[in-house]
Each structure stands twice: as C-alpha cells, then as structure tokens.
C-alpha positions as CSV (number, residue, x, y, z in Angstrom):
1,X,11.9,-9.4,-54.5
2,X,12.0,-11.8,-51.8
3,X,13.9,-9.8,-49.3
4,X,10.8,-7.0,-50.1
5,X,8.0,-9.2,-49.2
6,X,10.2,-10.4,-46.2
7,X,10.1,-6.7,-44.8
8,X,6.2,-5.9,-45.9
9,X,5.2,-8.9,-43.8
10,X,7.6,-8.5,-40.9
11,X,6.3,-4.7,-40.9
12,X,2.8,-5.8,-41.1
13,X,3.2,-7.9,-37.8
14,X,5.1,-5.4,-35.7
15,X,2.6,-2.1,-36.5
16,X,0.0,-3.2,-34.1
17,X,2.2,-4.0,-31.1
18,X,4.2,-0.4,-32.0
19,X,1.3,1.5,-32.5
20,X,-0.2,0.0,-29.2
21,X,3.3,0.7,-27.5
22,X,2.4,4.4,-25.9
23,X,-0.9,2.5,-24.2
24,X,1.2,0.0,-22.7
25,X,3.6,2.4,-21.4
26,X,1.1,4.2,-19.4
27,X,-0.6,1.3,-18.1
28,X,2.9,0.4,-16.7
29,X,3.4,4.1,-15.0
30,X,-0.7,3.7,-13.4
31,X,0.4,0.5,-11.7
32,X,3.8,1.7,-10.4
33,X,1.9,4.8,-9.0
34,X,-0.6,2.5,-7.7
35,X,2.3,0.5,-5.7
36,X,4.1,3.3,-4.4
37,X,0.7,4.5,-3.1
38,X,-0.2,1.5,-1.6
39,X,3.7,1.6,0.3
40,X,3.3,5.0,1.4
41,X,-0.3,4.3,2.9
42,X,1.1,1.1,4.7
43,X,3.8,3.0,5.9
44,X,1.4,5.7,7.1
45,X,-0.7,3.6,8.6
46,X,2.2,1.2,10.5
47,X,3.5,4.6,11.9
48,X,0.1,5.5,13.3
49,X,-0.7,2.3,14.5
50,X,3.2,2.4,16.6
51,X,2.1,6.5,17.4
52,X,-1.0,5.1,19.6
53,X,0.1,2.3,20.7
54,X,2.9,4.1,22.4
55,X,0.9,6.6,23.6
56,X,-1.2,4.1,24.7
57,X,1.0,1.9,26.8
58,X,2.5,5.6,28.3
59,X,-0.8,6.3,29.8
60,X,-1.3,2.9,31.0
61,X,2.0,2.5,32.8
62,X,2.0,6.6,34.1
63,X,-1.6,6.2,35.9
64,X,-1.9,2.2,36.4
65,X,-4.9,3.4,39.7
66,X,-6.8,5.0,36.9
67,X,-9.8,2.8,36.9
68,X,-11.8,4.7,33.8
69,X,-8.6,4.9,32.0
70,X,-7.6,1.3,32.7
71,X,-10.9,0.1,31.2
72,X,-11.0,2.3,28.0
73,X,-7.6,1.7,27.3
74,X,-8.0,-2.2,27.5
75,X,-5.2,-2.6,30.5
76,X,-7.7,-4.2,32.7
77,X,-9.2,-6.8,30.7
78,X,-11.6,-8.2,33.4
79,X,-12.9,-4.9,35.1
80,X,-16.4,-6.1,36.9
81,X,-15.4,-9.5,38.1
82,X,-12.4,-8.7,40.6
C-alpha cells in the first residue's frame, strides 16, 4: 500500500511539468529560429557593409581629382578650407 501511494504522489507531481512539456518545446524551437535569424541578418549585413566599402575605396583610389566624388565619398574630409 505504501509503494501505491508512493507512485500516486510521484505521478501527481510530474503531470503538470509533462503535460506542459510540448509548450516548452516550442518555445525552445522560436528562440533557436530567432538566433539563427539574427546570424544570418548580421552576416547579411557585415557582407554589405564590406560590398560598399570596397566599392567605395575603388572609386576613391580610381578617380582621386574627382572633386564631387571626393566630397560625397568622404575621401576629402576638409573640402572648403584648402
């Protein structure tokens, strides 16, 4: 009789966390598909940021007379005062 009431009360804490278990587990799949979003947007974003910056320094090095293109490009960082 004692093992019996053993079981009913070990049951009777453990059906809440099991019954909760399928919740849990899709909380847990939401914030890995939040992380590997936010790595892929990062990486998106890094590889952009390298993709102008290249082109960037191209232009600036190709036509360093280019006045207009020196001063929206940020190569001449003083354009008025020379």
């Amino acid at each position: 009789m004692k093992k019996r009431m053993t079981l009913y009360r070990w049951r009777k804490k453990l059906l809440l966390p099991l019954a909760a278990l399928p919740l849990f587990q899709m909380g847990t799949t939401c914030i890995s598909q939040d992380i590997a979003n936010a790595v892929t947007s990062q990486l998106l974003v890094g590889t952009f940021q390298l993709f102008v910056g290249a082109v960037n320094s191209t232009l600036l090095q190709s036509f360093p007379d280019a006045d207009v293109l020196q001063i929206l490009l940020g190569g001449n960082r003083q354009p008025f005062f020379q």
